[in-house]
C-alpha positions, 0 to 999 in steps of 0.5 A: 259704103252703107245702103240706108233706107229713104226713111232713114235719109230723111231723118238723117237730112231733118235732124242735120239740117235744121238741128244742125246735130251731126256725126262722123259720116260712118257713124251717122247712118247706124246712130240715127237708125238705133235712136228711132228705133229702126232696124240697122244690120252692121256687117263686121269688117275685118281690120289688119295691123300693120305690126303683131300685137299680143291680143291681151295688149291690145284688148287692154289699149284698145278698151281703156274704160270701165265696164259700158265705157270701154271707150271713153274719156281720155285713155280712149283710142279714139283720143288724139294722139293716145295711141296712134301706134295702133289705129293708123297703122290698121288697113281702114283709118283716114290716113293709113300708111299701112292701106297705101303701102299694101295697095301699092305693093299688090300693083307692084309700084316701087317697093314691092320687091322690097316687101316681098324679101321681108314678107311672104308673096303678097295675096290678099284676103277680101279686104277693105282698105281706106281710100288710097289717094296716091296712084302714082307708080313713083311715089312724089316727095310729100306724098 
C-alpha cells in the first residue's frame, strides 16, 4: 500500500538484509526514508470506530505519554492488551472485526439486514479497510 523509490528499496533491502534491522512492514518505508534523510510524503487515512468515543477520552487513551512521548511505555496503545477497545474495533487493524462486519454488511451477507435495523442504510465514505479474509456468504464457525 505505499510507492517507494528504487533508491529507497535499496536501502530498505541492505539495511534488512545484512543488518538484519527491521520494522513492521508499514512502518519500514517512512522510517528508513526519514533516517537517510530522503524525501517521504505520508497521506493521512481516515480511521472509523466501531463504537462513539468522546474526543477528549480518546485523545487521553490514545496519547498516554509526555510531551515527545505521546506514545511510549506500557500505557501505550500500541501495548498488548492496553487498550484493545480501541484499536481493534477501528476499520484498519490487522484483525478488525469491525472492517469485516462492514465489508459484509455492504455485500449484504448474513447480517446486513440486522444491521441496517439498528444503523442507517449503509453508504460508505472513501475508506481503507483492513484486508478482509472471509468472503463467504455464510459465515463458518471459527471464522
Amino acid at each position: 500500500m505505499s510507492r517507494i523509490s528504487a533508491r529507497l528499496l535499496g536501502l530498505l533491502h541492505k539495511d534488512k538484509v545484512q543488518s538484519g534491522v527491521g520494522l513492521a512492514s508499514e512502518m519500514s518505508p517512512l522510517s528508513w526514508a526519514l533516517y537517510y534523510g530522503l524525501k517521504a510524503v505520508q497521506i493521512p487515512q481516515p480511521v472509523y470506530h466501531d463504537a462513539k468515543w468522546d474526543p477528549e477520552e480518546l485523545n487521553r487513551r490514545a496519547n498516554p505519554g509526555e510531551p515527545g512521548m505521546v506514545n511510549a511505555g506500557f500505557n501505550s496503545i500500541w501495548s498488548w492488551g492496553q487498550h484493545d477497545d480501541i484499536i481493534y474495533n477501528t476499520t484498519f487493524m490487522f484483525n478488525s472485526q469491525f472492517s469485516e462486519k462492514l465489508y459484509r454488511a455492504w455485500l449484504g451477507y448474513d447480517g446486513a439486514k440486522e444491521w441496517e435495523k439498528e444503523n442507517p442504510r449503509l453508504c460508505l465514505p472513501p475508506i481503507f479497510l483492513h484486508p478482509v479474509k472471509n468472503l463467504e456468504s455464510v459465515k463458518t464457525k471459527g471464522d
